[in-house]
N, CA, C and O atoms as a Tripos MOL2 file, in Angstrom:
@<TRIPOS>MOLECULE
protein
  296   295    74     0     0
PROTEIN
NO_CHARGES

@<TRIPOS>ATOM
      1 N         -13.3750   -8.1540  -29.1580 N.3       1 UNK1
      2 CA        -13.9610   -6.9960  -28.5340 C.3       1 UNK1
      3 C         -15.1040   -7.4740  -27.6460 C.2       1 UNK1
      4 O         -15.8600   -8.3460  -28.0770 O.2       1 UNK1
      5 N         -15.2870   -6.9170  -26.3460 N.am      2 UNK2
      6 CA        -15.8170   -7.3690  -25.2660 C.3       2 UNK2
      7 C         -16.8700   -6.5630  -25.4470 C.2       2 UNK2
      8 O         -16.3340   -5.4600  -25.3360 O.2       2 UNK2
      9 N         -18.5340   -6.2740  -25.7450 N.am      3 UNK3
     10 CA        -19.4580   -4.9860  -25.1080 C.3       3 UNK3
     11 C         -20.5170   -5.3690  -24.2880 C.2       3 UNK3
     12 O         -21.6310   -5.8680  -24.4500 O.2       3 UNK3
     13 N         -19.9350   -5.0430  -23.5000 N.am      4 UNK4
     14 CA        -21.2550   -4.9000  -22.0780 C.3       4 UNK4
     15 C         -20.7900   -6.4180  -21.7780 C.2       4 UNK4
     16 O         -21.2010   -7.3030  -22.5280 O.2       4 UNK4
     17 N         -19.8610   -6.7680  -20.5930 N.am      5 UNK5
     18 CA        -19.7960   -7.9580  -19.7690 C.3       5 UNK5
     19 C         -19.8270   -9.1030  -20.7050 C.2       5 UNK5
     20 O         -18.8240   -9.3110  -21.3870 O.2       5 UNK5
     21 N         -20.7950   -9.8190  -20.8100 N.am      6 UNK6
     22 CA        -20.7790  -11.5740  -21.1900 C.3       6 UNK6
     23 C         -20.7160  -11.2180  -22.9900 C.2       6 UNK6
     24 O         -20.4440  -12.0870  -23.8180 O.2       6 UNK6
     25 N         -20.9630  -10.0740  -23.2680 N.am      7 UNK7
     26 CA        -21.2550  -10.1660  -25.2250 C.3       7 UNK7
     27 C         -20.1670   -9.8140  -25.6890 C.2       7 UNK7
     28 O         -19.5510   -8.7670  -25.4890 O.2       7 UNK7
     29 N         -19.8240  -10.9750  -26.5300 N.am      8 UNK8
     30 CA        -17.9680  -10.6730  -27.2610 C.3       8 UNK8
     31 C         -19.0820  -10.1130  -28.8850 C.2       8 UNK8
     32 O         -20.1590  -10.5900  -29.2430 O.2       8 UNK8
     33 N         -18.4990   -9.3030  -29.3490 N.am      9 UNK9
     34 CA        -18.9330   -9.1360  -30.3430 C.3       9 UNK9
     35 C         -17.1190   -9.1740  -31.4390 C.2       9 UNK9
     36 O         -16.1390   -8.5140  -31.0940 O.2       9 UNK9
     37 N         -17.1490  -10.0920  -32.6880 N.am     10 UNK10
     38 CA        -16.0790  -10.3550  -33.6790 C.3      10 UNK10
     39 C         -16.5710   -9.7500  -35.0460 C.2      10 UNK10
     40 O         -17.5750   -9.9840  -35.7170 O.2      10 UNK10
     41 N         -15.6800   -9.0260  -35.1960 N.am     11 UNK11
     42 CA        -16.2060   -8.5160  -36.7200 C.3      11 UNK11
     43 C         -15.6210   -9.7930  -37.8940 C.2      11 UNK11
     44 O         -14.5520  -10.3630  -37.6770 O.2      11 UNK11
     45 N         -16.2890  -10.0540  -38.8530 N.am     12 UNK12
     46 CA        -16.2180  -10.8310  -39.8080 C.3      12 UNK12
     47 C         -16.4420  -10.0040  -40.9540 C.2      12 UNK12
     48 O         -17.0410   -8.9380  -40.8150 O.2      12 UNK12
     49 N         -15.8720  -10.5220  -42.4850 N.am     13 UNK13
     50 CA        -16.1010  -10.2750  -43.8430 C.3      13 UNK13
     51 C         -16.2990  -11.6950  -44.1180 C.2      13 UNK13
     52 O         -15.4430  -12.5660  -43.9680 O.2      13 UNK13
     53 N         -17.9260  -11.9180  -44.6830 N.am     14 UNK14
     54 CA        -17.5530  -13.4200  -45.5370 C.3      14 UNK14
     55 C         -18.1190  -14.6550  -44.5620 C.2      14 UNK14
     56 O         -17.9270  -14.7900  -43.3530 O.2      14 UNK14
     57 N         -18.8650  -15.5010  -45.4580 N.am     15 UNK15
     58 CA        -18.8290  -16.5960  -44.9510 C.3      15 UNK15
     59 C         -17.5740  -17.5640  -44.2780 C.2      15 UNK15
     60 O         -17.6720  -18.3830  -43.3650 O.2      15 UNK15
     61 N         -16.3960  -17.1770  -45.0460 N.am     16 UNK16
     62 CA        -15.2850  -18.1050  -45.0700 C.3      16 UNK16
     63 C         -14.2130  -17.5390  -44.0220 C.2      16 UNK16
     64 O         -13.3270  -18.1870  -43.4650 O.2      16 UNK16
     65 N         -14.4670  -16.3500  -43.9040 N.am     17 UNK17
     66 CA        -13.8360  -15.6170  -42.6030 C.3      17 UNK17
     67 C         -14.4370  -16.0980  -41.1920 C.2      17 UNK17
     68 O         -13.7400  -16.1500  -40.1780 O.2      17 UNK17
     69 N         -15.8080  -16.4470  -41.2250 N.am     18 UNK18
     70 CA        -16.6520  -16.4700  -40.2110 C.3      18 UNK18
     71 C         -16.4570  -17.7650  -39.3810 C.2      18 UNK18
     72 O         -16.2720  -17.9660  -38.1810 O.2      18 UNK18
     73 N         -16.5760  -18.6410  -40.5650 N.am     19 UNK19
     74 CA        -15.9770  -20.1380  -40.5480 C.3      19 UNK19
     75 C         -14.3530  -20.5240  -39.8330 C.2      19 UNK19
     76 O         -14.2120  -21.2900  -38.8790 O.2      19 UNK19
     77 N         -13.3680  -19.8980  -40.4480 N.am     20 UNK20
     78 CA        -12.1230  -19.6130  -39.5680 C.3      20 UNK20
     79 C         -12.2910  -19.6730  -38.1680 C.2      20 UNK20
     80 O         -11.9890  -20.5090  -37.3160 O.2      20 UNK20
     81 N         -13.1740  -17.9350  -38.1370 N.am     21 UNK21
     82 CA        -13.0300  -17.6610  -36.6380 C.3      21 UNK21
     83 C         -13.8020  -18.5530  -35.5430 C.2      21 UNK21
     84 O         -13.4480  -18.7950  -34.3890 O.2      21 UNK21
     85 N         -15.1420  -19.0410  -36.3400 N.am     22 UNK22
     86 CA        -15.3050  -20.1530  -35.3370 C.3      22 UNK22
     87 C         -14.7480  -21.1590  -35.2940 C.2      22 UNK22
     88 O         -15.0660  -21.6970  -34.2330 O.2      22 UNK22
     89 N         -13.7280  -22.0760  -36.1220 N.am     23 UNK23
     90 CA        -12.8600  -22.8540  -35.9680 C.3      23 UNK23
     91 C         -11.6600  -22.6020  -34.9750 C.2      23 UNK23
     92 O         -11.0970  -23.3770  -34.2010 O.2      23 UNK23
     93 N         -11.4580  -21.3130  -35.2370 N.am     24 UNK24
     94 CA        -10.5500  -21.2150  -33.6190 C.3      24 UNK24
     95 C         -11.2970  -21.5220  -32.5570 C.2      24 UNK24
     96 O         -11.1840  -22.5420  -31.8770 O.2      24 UNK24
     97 N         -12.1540  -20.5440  -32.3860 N.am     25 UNK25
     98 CA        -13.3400  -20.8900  -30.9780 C.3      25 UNK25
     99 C         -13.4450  -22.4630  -30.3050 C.2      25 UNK25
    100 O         -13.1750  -22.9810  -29.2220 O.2      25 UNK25
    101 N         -14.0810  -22.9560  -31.8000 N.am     26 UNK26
    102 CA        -13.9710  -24.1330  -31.2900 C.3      26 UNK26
    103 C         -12.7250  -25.2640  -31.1540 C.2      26 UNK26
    104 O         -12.9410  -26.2740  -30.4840 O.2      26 UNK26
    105 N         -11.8010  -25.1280  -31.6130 N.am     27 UNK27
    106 CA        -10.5070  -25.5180  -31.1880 C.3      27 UNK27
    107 C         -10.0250  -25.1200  -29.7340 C.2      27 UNK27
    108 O          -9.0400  -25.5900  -29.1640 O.2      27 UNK27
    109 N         -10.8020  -24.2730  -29.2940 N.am     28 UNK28
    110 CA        -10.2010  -23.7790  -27.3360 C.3      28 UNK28
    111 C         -11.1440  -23.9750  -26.9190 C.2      28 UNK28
    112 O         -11.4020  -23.3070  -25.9170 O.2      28 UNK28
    113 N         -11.9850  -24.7560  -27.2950 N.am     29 UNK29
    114 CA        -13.4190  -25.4160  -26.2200 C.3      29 UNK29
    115 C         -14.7800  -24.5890  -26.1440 C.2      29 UNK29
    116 O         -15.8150  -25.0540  -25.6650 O.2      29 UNK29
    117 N         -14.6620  -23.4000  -26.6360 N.am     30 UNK30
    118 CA        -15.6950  -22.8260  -26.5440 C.3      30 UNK30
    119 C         -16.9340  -23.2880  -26.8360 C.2      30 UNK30
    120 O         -17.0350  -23.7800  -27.9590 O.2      30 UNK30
    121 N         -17.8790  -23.2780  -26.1820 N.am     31 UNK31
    122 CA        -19.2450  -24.0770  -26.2780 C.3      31 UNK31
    123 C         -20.1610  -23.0400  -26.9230 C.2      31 UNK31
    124 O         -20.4010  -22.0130  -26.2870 O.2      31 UNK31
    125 N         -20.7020  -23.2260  -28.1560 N.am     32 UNK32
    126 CA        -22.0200  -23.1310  -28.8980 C.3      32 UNK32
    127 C         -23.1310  -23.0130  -28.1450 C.2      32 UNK32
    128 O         -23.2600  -23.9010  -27.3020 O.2      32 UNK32
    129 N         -23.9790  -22.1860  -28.1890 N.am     33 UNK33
    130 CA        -25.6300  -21.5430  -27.9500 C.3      33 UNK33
    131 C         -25.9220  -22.7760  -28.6830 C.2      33 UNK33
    132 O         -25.0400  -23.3860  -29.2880 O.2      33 UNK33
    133 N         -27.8080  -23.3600  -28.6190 N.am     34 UNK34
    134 CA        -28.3120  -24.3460  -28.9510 C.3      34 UNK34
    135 C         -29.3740  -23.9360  -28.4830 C.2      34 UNK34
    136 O         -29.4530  -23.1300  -27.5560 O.2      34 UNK34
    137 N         -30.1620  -24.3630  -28.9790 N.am     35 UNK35
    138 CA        -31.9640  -24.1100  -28.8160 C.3      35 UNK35
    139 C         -33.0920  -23.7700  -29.5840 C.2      35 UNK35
    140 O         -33.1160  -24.1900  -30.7410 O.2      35 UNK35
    141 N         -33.8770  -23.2040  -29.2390 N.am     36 UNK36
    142 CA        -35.3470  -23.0960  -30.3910 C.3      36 UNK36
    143 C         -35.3150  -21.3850  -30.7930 C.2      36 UNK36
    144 O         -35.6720  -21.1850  -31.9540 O.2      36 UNK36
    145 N         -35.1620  -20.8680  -30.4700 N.am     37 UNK37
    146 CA        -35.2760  -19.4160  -30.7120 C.3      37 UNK37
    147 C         -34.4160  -18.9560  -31.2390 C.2      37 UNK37
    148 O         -33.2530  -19.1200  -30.8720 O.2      37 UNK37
    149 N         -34.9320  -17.9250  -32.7200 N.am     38 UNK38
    150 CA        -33.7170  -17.7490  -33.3870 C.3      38 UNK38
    151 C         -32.9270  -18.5850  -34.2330 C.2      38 UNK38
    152 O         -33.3210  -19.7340  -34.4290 O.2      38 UNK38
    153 N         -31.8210  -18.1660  -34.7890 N.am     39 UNK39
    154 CA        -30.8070  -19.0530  -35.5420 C.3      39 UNK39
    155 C         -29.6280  -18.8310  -34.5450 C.2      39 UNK39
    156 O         -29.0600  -17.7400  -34.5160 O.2      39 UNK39
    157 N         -29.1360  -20.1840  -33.4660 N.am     40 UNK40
    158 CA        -28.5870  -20.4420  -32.1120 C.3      40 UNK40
    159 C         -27.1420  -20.1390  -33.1110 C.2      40 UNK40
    160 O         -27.1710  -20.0170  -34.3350 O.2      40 UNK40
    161 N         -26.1140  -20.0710  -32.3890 N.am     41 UNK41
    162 CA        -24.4640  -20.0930  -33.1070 C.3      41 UNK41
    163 C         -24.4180  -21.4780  -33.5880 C.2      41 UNK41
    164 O         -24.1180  -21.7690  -34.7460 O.2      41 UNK41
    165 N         -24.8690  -22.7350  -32.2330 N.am     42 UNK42
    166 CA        -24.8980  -23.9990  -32.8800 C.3      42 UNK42
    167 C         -25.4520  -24.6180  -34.3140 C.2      42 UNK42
    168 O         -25.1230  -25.6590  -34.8820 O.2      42 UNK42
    169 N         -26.4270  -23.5860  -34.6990 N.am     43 UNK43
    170 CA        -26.9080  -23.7860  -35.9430 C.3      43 UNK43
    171 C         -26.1340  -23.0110  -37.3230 C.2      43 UNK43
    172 O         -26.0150  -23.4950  -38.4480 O.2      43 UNK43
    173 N         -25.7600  -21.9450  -36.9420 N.am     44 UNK44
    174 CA        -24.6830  -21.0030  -37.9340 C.3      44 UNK44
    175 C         -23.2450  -22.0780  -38.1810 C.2      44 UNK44
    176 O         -22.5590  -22.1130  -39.2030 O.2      44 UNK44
    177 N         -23.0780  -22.7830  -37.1090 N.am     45 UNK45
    178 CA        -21.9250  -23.7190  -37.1150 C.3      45 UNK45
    179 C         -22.0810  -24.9970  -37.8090 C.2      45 UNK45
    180 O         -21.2330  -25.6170  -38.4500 O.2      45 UNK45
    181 N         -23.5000  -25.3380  -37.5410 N.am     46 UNK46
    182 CA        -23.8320  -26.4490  -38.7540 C.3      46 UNK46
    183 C         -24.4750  -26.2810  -39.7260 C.2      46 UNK46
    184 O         -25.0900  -27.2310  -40.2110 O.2      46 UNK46
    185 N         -24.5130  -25.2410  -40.1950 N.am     47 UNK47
    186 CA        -24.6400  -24.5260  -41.7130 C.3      47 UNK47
    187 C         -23.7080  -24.7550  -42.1390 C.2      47 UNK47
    188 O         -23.5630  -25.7710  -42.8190 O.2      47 UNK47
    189 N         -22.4600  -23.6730  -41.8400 N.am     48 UNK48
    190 CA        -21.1590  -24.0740  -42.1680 C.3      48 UNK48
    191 C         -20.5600  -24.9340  -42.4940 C.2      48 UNK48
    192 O         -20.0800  -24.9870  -43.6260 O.2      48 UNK48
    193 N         -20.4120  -25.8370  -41.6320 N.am     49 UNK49
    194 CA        -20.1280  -27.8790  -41.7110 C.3      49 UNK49
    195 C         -21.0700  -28.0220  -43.3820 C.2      49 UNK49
    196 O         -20.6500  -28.0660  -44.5380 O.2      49 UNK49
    197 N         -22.2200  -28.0530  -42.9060 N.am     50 UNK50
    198 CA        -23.0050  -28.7010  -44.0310 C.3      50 UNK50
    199 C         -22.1430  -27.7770  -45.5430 C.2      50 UNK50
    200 O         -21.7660  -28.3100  -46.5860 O.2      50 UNK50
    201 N         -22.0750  -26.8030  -45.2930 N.am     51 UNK51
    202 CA        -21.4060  -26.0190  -46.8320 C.3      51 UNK51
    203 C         -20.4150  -26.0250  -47.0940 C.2      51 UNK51
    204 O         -19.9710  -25.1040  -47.7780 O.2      51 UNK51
    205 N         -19.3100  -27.4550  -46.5110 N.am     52 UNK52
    206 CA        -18.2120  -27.5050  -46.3510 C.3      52 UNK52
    207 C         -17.1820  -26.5970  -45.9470 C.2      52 UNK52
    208 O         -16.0940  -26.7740  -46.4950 O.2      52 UNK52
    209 N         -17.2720  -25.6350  -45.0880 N.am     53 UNK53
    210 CA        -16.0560  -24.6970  -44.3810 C.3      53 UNK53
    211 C         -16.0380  -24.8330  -43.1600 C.2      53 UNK53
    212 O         -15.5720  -23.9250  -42.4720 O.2      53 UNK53
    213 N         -16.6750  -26.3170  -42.4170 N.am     54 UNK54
    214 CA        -16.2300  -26.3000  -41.3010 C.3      54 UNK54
    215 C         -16.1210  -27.8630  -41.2360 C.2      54 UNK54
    216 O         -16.5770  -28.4620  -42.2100 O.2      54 UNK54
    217 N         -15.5790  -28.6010  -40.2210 N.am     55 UNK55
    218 CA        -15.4960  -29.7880  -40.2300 C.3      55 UNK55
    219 C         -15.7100  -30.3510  -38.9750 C.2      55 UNK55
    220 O         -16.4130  -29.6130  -38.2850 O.2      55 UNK55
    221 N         -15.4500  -31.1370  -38.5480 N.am     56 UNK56
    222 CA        -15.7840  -32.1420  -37.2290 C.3      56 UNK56
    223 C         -16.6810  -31.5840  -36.4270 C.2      56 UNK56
    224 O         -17.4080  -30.6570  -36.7840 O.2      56 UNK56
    225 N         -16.6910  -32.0820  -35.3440 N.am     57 UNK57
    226 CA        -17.2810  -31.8220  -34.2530 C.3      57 UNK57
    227 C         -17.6270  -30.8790  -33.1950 C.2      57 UNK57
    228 O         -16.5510  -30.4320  -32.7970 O.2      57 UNK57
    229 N         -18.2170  -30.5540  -32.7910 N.am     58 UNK58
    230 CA        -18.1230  -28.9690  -31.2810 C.3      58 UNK58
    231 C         -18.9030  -29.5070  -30.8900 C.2      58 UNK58
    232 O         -19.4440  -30.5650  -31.2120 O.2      58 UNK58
    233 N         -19.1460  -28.3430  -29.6170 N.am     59 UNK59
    234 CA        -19.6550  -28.6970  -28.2220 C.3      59 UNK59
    235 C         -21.0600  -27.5040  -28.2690 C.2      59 UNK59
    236 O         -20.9550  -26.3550  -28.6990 O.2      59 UNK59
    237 N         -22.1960  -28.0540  -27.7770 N.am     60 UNK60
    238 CA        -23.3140  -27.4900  -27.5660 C.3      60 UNK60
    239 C         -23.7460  -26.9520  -26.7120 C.2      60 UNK60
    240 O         -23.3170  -27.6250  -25.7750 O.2      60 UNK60
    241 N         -24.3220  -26.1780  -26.2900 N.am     61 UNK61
    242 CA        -24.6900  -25.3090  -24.7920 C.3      61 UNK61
    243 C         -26.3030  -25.6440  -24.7510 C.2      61 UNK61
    244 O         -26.3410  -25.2200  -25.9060 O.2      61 UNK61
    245 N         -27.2900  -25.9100  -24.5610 N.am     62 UNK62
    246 CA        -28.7130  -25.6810  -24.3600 C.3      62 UNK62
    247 C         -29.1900  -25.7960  -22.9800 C.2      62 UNK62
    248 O         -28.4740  -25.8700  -21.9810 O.2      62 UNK62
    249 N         -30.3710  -25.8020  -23.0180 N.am     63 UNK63
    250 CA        -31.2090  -26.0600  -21.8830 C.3      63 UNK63
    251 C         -32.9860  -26.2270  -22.0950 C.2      63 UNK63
    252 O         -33.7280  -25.6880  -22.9150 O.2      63 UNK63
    253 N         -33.3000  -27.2770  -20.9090 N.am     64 UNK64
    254 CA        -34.6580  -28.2280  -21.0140 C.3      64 UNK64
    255 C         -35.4260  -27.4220  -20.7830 C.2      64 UNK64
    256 O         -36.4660  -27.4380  -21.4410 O.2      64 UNK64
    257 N         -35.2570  -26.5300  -19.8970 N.am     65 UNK65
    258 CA        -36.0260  -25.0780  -18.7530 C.3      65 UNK65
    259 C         -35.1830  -24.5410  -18.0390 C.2      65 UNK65
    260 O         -34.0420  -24.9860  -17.9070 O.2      65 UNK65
    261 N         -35.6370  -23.4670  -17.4550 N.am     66 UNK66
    262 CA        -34.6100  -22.5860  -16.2850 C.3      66 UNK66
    263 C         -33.7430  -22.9210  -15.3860 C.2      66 UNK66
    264 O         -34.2140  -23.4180  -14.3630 O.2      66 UNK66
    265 N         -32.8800  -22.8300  -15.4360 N.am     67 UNK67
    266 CA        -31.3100  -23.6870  -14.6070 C.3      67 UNK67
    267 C         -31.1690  -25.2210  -15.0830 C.2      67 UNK67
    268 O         -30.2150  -25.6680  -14.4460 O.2      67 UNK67
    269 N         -31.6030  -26.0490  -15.7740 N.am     68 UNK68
    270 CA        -31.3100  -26.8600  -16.1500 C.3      68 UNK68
    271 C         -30.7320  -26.9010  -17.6620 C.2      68 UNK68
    272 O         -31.4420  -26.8880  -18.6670 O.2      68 UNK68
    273 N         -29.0200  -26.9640  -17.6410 N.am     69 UNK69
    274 CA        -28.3740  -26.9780  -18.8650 C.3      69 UNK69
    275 C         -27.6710  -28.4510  -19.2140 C.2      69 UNK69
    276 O         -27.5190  -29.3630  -18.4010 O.2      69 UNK69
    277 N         -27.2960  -28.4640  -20.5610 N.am     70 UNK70
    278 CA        -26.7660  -29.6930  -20.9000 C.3      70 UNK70
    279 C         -25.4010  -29.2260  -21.9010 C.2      70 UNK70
    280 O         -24.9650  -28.1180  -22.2120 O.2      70 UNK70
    281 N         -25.0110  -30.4840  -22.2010 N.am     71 UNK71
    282 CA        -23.5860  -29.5990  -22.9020 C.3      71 UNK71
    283 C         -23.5210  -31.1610  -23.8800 C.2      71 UNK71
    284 O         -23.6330  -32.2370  -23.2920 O.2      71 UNK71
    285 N         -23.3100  -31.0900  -25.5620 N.am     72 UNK72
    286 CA        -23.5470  -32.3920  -26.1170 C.3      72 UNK72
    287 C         -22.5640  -31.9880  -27.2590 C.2      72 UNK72
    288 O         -22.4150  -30.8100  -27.5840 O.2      72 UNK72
    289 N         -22.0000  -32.8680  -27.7640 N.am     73 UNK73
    290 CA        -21.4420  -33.3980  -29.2230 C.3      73 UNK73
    291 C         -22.2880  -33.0750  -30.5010 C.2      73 UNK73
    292 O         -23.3070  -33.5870  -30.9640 O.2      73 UNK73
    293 N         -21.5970  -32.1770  -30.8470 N.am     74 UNK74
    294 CA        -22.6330  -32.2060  -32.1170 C.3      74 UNK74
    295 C         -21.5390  -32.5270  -33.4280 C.2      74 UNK74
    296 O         -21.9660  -32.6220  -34.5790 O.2      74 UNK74
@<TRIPOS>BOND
     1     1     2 1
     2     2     3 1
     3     3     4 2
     4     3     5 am
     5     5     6 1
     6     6     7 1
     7     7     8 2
     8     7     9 am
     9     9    10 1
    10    10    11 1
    11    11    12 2
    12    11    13 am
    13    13    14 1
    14    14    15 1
    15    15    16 2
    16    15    17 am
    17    17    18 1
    18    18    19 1
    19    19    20 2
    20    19    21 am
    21    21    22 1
    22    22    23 1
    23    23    24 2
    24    23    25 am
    25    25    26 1
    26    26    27 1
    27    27    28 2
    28    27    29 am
    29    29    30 1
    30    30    31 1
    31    31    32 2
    32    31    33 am
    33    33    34 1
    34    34    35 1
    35    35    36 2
    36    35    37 am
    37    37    38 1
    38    38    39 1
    39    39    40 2
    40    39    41 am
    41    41    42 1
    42    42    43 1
    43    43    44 2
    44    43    45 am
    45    45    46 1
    46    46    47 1
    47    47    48 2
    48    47    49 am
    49    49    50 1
    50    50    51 1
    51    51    52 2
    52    51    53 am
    53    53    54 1
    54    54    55 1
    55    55    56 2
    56    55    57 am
    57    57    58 1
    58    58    59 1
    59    59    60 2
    60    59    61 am
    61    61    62 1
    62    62    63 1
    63    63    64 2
    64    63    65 am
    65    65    66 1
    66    66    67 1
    67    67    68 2
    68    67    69 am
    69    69    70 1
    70    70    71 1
    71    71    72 2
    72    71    73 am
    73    73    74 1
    74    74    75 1
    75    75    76 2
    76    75    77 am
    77    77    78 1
    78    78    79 1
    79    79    80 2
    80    79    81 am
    81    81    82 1
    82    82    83 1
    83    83    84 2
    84    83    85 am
    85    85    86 1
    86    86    87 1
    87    87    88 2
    88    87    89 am
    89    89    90 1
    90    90    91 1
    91    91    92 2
    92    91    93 am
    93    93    94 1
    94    94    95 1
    95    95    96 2
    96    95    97 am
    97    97    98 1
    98    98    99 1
    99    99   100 2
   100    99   101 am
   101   101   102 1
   102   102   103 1
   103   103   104 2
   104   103   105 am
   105   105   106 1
   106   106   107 1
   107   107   108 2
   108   107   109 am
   109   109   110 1
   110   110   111 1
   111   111   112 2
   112   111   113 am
   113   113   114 1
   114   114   115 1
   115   115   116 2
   116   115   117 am
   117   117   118 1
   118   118   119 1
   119   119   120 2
   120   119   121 am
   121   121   122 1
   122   122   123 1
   123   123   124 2
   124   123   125 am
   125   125   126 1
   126   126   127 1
   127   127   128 2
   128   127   129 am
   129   129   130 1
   130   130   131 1
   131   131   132 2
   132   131   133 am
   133   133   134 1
   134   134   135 1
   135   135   136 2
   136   135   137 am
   137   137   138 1
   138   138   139 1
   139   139   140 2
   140   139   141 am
   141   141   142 1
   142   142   143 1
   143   143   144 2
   144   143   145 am
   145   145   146 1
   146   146   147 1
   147   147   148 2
   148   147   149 am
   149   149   150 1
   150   150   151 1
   151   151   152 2
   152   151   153 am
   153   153   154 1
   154   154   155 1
   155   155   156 2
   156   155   157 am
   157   157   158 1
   158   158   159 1
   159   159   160 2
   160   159   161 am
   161   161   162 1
   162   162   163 1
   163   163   164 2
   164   163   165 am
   165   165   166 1
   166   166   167 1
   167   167   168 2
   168   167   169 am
   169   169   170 1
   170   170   171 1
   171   171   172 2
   172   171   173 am
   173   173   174 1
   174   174   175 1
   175   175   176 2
   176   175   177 am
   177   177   178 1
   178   178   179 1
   179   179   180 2
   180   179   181 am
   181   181   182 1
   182   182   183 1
   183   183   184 2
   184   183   185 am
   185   185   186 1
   186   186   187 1
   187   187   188 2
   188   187   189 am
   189   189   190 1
   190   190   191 1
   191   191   192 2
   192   191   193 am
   193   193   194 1
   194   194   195 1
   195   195   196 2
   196   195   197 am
   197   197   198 1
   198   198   199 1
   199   199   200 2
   200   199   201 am
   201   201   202 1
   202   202   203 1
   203   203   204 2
   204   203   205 am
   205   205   206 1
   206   206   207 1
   207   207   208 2
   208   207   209 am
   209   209   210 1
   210   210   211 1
   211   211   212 2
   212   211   213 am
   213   213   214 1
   214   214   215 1
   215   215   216 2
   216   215   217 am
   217   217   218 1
   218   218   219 1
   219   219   220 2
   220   219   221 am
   221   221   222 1
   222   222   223 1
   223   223   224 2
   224   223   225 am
   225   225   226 1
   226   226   227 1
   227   227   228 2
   228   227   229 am
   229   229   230 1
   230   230   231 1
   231   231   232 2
   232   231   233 am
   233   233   234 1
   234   234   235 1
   235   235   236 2
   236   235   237 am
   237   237   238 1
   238   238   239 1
   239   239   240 2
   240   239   241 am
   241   241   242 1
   242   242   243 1
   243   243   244 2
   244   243   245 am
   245   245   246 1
   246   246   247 1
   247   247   248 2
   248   247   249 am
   249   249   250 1
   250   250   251 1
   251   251   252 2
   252   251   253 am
   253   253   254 1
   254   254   255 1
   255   255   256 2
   256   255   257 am
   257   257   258 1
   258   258   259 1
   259   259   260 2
   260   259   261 am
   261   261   262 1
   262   262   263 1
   263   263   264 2
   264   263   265 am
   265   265   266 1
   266   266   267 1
   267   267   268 2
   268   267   269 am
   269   269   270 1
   270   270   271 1
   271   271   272 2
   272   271   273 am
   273   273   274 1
   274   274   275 1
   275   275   276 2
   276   275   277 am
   277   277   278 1
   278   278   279 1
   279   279   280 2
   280   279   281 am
   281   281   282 1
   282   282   283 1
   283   283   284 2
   284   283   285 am
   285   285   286 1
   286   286   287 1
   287   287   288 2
   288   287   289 am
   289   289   290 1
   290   290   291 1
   291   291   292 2
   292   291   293 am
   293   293   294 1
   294   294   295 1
   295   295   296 2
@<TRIPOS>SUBSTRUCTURE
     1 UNK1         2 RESIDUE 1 A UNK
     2 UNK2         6 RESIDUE 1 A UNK
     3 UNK3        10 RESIDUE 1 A UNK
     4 UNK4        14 RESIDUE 1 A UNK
     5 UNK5        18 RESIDUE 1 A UNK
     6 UNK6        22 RESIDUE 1 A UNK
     7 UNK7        26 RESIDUE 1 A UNK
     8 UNK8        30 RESIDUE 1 A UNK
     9 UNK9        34 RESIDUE 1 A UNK
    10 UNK10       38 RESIDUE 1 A UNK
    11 UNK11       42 RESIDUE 1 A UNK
    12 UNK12       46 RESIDUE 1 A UNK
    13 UNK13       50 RESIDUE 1 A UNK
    14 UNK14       54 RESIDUE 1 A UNK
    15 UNK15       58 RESIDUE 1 A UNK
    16 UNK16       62 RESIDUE 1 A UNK
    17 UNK17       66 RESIDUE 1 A UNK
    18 UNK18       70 RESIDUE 1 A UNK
    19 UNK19       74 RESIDUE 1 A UNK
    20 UNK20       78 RESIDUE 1 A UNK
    21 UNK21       82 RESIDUE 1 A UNK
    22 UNK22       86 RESIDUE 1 A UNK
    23 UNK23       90 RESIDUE 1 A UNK
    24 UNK24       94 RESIDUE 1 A UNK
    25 UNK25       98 RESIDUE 1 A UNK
    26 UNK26      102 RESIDUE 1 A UNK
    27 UNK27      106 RESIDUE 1 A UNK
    28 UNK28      110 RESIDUE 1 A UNK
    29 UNK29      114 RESIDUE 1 A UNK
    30 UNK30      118 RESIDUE 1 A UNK
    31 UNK31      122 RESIDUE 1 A UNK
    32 UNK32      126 RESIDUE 1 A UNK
    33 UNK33      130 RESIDUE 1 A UNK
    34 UNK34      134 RESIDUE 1 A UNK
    35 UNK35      138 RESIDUE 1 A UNK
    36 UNK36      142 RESIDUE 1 A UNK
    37 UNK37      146 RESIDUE 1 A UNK
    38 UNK38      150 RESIDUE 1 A UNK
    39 UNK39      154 RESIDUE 1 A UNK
    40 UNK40      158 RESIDUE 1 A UNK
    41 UNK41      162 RESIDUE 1 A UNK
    42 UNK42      166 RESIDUE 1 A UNK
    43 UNK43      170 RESIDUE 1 A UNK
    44 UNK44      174 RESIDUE 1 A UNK
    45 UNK45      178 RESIDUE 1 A UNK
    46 UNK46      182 RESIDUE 1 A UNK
    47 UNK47      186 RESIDUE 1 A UNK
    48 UNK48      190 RESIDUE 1 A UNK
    49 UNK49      194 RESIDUE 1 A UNK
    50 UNK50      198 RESIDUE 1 A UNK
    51 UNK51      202 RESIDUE 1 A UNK
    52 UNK52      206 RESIDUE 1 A UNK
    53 UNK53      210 RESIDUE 1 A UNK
    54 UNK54      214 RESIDUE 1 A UNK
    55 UNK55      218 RESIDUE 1 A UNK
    56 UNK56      222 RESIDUE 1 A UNK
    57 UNK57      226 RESIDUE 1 A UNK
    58 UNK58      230 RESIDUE 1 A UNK
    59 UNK59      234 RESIDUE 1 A UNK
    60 UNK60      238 RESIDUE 1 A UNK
    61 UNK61      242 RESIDUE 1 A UNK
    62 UNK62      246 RESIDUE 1 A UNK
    63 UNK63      250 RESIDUE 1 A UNK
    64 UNK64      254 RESIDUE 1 A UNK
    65 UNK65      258 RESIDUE 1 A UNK
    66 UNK66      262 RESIDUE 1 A UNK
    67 UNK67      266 RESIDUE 1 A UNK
    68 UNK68      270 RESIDUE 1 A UNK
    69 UNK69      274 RESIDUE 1 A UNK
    70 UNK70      278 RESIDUE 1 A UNK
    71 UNK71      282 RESIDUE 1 A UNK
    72 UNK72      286 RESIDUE 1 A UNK
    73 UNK73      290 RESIDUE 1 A UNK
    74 UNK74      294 RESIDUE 1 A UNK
């Protein structure tokens, strides 16, 4: 479900549901939020990992300052 342009909003039940659905995500490349503010998706994703329901690797989204982004291995 799409609301308002760029915000997908996914309904979940469960840690272990949540975990799934970002395992699809990240299986089609989708790149992870990253940064200081908040708890980023990149960090909900390595919660997960760490509590064993997620495994390998994804891709990170952040940025240093304004228009300058990076994209990393986590």
């Amino acid at each position: 479900m799409i609301a308002g342009g760029e915000t997908w909003i996914i309904p979940y039940q469960g840690q272990e549901e949540l975990a799934k659905l970002l395992d699809q995500l990240n299986r089609i490349g989708v790149l992870f939020a990253g940064g200081c503010a908040g708890w980023q998706p990149s960090a909900i994703f390595e919660d997960l990992r760490r509590k064993g329901l997620l495994h390998g690797s994804f891709k990170e989204v952040a940025s240093t300052r304004p228009g300058k982004w990076f994209i990393r291995d986590r």
